[in-house]
PDB file with SEQRES, HELIX, SHEET and CRYST1 records, atoms N, CA, C and O in Angstrom:
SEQRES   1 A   71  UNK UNK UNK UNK UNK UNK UNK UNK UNK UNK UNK UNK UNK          
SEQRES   2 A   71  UNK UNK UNK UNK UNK UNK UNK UNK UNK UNK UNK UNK UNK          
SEQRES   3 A   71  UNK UNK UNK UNK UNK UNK UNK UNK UNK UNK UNK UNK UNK          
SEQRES   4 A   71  UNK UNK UNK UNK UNK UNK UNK UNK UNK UNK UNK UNK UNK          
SEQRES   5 A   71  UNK UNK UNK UNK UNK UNK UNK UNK UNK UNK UNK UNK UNK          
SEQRES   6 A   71  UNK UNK UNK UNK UNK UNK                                      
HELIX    1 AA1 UNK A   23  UNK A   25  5                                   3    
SHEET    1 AA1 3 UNK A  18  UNK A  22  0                                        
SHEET    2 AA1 3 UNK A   4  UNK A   8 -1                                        
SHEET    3 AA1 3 UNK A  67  UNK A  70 -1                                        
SHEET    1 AA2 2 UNK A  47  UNK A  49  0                                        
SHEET    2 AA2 2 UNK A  62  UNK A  64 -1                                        
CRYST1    1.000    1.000    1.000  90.00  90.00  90.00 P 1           1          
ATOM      1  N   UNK A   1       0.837  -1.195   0.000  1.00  0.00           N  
ATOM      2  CA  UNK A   1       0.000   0.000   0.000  1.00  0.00           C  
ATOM      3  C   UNK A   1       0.874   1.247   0.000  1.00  0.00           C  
ATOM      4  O   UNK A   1       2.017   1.363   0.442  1.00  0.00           O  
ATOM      5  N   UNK A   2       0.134   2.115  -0.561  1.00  0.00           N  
ATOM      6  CA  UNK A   2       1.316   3.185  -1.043  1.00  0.00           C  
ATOM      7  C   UNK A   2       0.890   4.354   0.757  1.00  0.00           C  
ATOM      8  O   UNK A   2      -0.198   4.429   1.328  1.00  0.00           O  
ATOM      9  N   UNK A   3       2.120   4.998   1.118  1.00  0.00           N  
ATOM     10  CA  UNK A   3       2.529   5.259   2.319  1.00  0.00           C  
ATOM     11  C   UNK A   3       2.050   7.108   2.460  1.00  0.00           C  
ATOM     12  O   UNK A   3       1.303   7.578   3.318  1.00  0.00           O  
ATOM     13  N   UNK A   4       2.599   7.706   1.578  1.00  0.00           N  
ATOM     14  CA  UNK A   4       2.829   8.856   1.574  1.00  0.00           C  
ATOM     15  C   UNK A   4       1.659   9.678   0.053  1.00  0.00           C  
ATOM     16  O   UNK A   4       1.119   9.264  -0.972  1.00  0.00           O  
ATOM     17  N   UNK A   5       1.777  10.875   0.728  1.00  0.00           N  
ATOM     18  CA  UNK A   5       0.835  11.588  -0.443  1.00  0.00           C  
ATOM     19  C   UNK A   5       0.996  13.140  -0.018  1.00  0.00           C  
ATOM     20  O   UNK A   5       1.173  13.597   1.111  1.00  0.00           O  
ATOM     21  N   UNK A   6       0.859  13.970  -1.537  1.00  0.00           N  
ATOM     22  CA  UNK A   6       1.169  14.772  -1.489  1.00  0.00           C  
ATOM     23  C   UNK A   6      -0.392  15.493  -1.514  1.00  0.00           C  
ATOM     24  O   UNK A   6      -1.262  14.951  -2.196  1.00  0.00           O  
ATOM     25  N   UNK A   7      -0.726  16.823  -0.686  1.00  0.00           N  
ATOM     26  CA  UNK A   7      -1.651  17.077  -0.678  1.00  0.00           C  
ATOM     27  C   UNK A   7      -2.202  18.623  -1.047  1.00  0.00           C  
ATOM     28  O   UNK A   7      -1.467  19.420  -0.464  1.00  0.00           O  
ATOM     29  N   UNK A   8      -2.772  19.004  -1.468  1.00  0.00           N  
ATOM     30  CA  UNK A   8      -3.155  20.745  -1.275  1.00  0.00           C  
ATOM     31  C   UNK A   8      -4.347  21.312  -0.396  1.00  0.00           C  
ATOM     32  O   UNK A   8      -5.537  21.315  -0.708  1.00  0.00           O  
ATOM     33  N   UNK A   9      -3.906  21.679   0.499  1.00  0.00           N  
ATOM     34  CA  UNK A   9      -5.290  22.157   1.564  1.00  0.00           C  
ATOM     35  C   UNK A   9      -5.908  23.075   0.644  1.00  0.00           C  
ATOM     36  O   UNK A   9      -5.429  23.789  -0.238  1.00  0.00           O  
ATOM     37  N   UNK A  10      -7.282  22.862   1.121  1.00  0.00           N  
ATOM     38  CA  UNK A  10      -8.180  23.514   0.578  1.00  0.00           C  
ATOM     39  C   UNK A  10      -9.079  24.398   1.419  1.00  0.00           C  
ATOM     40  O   UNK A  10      -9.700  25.411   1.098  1.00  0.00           O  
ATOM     41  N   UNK A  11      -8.999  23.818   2.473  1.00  0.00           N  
ATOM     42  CA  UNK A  11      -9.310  24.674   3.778  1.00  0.00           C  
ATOM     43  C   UNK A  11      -8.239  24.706   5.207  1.00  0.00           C  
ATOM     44  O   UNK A  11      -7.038  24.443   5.267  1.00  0.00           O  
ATOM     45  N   UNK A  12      -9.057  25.072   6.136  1.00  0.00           N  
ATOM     46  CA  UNK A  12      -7.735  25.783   7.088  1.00  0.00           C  
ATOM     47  C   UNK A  12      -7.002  26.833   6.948  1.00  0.00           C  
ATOM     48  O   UNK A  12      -7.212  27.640   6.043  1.00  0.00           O  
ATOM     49  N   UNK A  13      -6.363  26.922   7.532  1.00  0.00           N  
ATOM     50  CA  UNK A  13      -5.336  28.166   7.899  1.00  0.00           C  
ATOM     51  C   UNK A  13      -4.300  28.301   6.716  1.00  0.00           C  
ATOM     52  O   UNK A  13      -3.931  29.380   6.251  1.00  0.00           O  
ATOM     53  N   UNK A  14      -3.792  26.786   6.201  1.00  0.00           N  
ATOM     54  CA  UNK A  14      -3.108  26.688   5.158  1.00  0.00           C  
ATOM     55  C   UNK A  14      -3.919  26.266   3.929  1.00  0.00           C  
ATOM     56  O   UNK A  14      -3.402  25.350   3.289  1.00  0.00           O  
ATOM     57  N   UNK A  15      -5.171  26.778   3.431  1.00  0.00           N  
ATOM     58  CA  UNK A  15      -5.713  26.737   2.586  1.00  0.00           C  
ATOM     59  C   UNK A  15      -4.473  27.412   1.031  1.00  0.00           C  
ATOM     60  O   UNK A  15      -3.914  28.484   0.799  1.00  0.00           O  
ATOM     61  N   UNK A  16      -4.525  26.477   0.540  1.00  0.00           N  
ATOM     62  CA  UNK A  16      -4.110  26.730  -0.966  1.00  0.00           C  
ATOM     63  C   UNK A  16      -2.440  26.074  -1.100  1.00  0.00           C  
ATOM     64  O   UNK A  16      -1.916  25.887  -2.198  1.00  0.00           O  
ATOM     65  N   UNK A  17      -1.661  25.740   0.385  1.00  0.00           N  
ATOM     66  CA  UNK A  17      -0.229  25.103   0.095  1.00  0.00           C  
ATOM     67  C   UNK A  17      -0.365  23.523  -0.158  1.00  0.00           C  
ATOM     68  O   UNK A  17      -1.274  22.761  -0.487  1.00  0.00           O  
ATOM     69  N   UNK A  18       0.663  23.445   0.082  1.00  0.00           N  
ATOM     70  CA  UNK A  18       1.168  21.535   0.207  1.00  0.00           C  
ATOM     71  C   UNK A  18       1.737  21.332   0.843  1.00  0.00           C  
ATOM     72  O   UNK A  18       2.689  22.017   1.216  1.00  0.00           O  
ATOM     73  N   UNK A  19       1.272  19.913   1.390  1.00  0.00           N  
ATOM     74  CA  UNK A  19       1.932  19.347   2.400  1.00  0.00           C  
ATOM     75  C   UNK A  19       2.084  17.767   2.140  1.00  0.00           C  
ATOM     76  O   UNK A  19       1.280  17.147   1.445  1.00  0.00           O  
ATOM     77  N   UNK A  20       2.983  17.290   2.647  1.00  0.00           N  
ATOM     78  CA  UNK A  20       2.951  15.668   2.355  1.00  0.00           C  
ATOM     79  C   UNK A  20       2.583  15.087   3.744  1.00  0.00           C  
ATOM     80  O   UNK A  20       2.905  15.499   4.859  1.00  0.00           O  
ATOM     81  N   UNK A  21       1.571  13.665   3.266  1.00  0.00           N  
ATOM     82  CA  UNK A  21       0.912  13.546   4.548  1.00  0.00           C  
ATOM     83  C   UNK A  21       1.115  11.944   4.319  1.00  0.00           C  
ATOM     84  O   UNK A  21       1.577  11.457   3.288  1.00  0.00           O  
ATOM     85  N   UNK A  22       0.676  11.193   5.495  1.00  0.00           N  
ATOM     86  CA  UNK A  22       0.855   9.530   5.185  1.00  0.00           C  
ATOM     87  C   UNK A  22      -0.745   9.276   4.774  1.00  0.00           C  
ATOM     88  O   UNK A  22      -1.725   9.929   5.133  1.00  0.00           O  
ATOM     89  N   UNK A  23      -0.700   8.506   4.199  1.00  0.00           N  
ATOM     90  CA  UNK A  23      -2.104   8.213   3.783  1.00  0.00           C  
ATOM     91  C   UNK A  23      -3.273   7.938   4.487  1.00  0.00           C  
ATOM     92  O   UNK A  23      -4.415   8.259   4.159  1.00  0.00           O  
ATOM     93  N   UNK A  24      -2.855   7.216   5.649  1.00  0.00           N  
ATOM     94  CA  UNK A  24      -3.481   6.490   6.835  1.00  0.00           C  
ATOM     95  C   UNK A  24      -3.851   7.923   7.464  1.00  0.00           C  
ATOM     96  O   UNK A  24      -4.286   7.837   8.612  1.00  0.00           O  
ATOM     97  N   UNK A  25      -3.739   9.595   6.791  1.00  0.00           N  
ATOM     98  CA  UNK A  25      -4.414  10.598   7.870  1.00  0.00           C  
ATOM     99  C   UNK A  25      -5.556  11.181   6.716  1.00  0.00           C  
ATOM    100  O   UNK A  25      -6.452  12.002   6.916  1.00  0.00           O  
ATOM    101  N   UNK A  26      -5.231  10.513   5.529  1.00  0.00           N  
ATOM    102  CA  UNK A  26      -6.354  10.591   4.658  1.00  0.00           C  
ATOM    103  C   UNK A  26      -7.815  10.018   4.848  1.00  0.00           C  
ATOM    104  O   UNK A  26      -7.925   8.984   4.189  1.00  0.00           O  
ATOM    105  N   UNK A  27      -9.127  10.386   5.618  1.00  0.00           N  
ATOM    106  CA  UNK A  27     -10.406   9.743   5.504  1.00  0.00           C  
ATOM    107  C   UNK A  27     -10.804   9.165   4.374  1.00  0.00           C  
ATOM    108  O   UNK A  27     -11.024   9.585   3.238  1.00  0.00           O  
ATOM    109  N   UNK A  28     -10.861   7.997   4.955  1.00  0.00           N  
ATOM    110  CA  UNK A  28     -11.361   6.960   3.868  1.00  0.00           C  
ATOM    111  C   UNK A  28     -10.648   6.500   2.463  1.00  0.00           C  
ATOM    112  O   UNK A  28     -11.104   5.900   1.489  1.00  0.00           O  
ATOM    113  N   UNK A  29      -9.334   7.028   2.755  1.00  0.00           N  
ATOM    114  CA  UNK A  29      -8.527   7.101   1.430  1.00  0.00           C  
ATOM    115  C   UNK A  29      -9.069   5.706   0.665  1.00  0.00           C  
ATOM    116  O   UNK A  29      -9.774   4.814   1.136  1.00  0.00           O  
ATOM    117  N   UNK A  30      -8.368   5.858  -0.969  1.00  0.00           N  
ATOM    118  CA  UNK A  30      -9.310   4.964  -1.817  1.00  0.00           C  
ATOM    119  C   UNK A  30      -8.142   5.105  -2.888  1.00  0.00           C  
ATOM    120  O   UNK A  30      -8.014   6.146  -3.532  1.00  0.00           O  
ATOM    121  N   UNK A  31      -7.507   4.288  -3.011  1.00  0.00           N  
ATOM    122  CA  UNK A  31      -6.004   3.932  -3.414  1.00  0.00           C  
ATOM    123  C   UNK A  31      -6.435   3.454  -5.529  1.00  0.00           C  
ATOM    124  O   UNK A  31      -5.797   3.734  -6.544  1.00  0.00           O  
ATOM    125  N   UNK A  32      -7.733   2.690  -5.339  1.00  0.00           N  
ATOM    126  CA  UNK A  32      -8.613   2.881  -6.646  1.00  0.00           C  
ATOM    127  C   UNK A  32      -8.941   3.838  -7.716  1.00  0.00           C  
ATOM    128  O   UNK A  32      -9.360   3.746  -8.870  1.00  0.00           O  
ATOM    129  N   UNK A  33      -8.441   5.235  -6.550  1.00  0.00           N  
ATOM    130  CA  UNK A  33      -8.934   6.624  -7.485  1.00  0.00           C  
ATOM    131  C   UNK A  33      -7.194   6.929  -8.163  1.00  0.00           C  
ATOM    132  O   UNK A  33      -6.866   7.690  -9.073  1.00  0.00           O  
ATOM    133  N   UNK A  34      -6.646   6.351  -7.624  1.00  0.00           N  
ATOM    134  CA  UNK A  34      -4.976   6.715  -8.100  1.00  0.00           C  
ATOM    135  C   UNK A  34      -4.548   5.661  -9.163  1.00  0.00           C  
ATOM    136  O   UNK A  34      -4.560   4.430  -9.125  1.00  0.00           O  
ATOM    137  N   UNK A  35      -4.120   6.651 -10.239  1.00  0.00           N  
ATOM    138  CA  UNK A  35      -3.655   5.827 -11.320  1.00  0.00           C  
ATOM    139  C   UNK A  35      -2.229   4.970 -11.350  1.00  0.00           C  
ATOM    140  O   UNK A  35      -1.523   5.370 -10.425  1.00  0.00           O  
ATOM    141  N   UNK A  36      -1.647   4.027 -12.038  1.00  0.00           N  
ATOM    142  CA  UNK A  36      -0.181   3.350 -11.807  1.00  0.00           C  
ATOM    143  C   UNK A  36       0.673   4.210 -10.968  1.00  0.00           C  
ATOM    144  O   UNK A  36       1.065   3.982  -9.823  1.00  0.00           O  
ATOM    145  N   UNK A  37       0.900   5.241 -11.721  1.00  0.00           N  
ATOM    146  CA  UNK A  37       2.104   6.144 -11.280  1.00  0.00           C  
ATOM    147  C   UNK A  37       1.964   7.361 -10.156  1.00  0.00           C  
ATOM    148  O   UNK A  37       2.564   8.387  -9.831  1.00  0.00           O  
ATOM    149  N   UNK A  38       0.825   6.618  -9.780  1.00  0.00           N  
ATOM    150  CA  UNK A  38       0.424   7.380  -8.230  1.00  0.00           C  
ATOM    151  C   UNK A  38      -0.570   9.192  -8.312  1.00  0.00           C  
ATOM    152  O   UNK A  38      -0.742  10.054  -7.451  1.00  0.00           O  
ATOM    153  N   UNK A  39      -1.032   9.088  -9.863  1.00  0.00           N  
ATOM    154  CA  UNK A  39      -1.555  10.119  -9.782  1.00  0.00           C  
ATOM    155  C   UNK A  39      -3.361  10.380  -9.920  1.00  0.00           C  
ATOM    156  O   UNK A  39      -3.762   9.583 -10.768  1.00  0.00           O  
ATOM    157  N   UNK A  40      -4.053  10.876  -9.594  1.00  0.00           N  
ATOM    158  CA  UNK A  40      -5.238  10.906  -9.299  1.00  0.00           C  
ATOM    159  C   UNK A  40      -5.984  10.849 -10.556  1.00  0.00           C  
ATOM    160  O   UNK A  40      -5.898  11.788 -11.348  1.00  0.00           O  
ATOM    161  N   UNK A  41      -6.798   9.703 -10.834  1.00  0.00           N  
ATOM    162  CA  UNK A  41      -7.431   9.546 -12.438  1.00  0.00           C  
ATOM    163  C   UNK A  41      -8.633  10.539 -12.490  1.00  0.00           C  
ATOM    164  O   UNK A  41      -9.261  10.421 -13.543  1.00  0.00           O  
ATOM    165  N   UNK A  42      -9.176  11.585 -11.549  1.00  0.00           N  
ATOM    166  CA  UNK A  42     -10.153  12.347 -11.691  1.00  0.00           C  
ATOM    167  C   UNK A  42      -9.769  13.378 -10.318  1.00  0.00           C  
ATOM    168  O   UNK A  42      -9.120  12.966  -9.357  1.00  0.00           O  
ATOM    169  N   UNK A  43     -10.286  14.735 -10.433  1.00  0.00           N  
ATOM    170  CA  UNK A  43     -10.245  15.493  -9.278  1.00  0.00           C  
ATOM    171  C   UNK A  43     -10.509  13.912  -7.615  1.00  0.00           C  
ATOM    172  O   UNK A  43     -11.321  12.988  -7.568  1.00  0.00           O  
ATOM    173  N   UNK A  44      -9.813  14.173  -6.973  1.00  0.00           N  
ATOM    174  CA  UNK A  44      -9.818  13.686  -5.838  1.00  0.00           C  
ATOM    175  C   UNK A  44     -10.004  14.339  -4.478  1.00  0.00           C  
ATOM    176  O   UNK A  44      -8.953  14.048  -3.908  1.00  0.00           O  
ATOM    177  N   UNK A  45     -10.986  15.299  -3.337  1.00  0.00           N  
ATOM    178  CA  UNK A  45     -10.420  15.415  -2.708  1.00  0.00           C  
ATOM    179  C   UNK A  45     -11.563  14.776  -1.945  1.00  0.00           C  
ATOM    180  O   UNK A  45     -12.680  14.368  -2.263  1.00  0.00           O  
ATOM    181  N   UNK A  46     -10.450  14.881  -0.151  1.00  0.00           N  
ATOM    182  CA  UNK A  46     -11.275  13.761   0.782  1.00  0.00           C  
ATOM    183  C   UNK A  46     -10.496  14.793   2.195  1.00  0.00           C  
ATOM    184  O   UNK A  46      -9.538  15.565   2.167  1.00  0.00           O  
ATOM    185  N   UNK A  47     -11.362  14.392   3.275  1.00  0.00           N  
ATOM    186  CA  UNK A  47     -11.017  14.968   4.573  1.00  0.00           C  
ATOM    187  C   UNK A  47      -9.492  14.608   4.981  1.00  0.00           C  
ATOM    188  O   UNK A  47      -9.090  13.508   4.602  1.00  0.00           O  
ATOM    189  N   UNK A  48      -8.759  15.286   5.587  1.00  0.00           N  
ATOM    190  CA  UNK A  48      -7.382  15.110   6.081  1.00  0.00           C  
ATOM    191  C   UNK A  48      -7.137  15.794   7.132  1.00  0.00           C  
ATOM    192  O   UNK A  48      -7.251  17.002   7.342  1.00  0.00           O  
ATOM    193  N   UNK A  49      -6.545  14.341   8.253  1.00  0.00           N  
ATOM    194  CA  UNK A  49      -6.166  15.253   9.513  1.00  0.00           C  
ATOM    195  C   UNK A  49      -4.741  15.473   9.236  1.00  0.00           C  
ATOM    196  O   UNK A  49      -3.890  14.797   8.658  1.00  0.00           O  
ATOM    197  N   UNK A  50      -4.726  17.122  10.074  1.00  0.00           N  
ATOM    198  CA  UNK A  50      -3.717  17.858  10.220  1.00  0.00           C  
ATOM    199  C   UNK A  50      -2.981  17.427  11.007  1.00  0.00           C  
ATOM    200  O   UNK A  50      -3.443  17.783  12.091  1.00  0.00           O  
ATOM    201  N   UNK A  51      -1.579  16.539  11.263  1.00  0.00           N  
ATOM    202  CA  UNK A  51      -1.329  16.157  12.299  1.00  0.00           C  
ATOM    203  C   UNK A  51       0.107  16.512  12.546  1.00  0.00           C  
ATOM    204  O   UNK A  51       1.131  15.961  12.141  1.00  0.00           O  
ATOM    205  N   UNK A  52      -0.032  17.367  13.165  1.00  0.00           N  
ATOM    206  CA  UNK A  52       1.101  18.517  13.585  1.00  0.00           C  
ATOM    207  C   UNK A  52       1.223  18.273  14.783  1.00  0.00           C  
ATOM    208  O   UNK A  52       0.315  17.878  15.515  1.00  0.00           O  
ATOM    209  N   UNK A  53       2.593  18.530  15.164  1.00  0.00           N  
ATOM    210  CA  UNK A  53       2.856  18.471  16.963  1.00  0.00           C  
ATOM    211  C   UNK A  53       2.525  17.305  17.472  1.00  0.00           C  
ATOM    212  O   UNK A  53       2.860  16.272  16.894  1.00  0.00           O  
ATOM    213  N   UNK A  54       1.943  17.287  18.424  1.00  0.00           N  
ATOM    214  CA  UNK A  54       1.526  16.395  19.467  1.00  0.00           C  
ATOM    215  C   UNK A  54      -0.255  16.493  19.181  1.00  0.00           C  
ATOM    216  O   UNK A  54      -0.846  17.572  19.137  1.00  0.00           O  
ATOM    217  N   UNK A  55      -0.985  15.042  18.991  1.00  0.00           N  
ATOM    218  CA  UNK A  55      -1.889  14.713  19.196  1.00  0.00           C  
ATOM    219  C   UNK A  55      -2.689  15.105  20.212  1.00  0.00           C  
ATOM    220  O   UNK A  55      -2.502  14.687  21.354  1.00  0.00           O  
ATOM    221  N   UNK A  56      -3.941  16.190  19.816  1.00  0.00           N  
ATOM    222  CA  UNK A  56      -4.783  16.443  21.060  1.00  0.00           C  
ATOM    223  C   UNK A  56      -5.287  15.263  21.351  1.00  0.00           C  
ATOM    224  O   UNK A  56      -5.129  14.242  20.682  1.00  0.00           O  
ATOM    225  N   UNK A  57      -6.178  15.414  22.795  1.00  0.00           N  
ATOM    226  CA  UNK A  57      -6.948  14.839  23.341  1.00  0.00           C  
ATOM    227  C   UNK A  57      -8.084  14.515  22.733  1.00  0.00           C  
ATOM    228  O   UNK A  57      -8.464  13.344  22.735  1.00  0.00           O  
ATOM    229  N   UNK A  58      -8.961  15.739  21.980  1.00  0.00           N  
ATOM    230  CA  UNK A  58      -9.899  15.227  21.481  1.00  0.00           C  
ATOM    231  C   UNK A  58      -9.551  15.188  19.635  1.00  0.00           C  
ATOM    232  O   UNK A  58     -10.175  15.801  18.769  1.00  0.00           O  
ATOM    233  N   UNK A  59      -8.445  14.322  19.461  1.00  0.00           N  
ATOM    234  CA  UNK A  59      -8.358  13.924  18.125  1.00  0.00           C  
ATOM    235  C   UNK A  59      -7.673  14.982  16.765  1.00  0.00           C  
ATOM    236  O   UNK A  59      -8.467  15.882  16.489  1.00  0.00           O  
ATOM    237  N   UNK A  60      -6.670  15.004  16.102  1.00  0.00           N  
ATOM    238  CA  UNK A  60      -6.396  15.836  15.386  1.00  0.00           C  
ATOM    239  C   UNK A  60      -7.345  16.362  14.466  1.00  0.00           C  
ATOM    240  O   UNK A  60      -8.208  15.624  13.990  1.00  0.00           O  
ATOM    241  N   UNK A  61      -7.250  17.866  14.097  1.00  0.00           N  
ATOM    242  CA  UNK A  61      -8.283  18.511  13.125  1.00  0.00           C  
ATOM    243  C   UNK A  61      -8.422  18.366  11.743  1.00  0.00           C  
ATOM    244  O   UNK A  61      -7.413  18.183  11.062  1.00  0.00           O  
ATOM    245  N   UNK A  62      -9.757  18.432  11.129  1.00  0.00           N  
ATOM    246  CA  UNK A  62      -9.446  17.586  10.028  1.00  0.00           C  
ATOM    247  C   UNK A  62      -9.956  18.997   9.154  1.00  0.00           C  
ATOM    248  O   UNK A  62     -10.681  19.899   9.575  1.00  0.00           O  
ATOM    249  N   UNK A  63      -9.276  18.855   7.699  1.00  0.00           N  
ATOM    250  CA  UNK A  63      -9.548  20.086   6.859  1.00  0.00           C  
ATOM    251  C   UNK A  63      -9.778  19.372   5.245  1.00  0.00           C  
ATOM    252  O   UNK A  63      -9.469  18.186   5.134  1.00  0.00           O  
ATOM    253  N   UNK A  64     -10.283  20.057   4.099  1.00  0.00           N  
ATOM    254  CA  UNK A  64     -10.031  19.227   3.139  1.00  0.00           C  
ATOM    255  C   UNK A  64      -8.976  19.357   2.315  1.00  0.00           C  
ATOM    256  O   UNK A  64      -8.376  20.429   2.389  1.00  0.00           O  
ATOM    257  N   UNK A  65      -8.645  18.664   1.657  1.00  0.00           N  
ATOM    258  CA  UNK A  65      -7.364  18.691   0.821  1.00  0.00           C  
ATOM    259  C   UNK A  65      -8.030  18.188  -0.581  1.00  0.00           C  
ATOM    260  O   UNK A  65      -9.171  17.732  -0.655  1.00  0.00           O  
ATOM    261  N   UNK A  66      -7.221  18.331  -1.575  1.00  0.00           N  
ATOM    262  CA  UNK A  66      -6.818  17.875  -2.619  1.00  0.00           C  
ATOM    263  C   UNK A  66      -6.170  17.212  -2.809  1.00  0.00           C  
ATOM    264  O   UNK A  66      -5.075  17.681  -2.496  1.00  0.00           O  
ATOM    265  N   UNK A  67      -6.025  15.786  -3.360  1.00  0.00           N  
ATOM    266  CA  UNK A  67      -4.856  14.497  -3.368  1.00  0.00           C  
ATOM    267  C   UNK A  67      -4.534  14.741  -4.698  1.00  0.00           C  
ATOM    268  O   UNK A  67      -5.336  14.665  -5.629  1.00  0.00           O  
ATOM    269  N   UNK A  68      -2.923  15.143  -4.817  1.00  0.00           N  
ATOM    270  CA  UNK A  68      -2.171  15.207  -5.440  1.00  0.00           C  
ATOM    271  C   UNK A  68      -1.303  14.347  -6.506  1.00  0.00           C  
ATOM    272  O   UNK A  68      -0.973  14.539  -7.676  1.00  0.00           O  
ATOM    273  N   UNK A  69      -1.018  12.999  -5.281  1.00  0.00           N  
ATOM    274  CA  UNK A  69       0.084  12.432  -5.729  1.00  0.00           C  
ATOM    275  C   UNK A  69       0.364  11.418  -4.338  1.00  0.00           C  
ATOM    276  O   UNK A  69       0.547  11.750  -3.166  1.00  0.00           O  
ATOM    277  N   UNK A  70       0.328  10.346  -4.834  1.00  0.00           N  
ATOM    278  CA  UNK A  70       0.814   9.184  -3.658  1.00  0.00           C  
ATOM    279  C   UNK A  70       1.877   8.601  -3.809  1.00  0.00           C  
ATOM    280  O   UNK A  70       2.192   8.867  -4.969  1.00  0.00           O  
ATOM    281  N   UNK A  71       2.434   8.140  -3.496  1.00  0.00           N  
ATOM    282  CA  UNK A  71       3.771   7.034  -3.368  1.00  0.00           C  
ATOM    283  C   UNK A  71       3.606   6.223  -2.409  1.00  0.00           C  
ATOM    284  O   UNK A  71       4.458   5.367  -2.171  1.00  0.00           O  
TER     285      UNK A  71                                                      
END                                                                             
């Protein structure tokens, strides 16, 4: 299973950069929508927790992204 992915927030604070995230912080990721070479066969986006620092208590925040690119 592919590990890593490159992402573009679409909301949050960092609405519009990139960030590379592990996939497993991707909701519901769907490895089906990514073509051979790891790139998205149609617009893709899906919820993504932000997981910066240290893990709150009540669960890291989730924003949407754009899936970019997996490996």
């Amino acid at each position: 299973m592919r590990k890593l992915a490159v992402v573009q927030w679409v909301s949050g604070e960092d609405a519009g950069m990139y960030s590379e995230v592990k996939t497993e912080a991707i909701r519901k990721y769907d490895d089906t929508k990514m073509d051979d070479d790891g790139y998205p066969q149609t617009d893709y986006s899906a919820a993504v927790e932000w997981q910066k620092g240290k893990k709150p208590k009540h669960g890291w925040p989730v924003y949407m992204a754009s899936i970019k690119f997996v490996s």
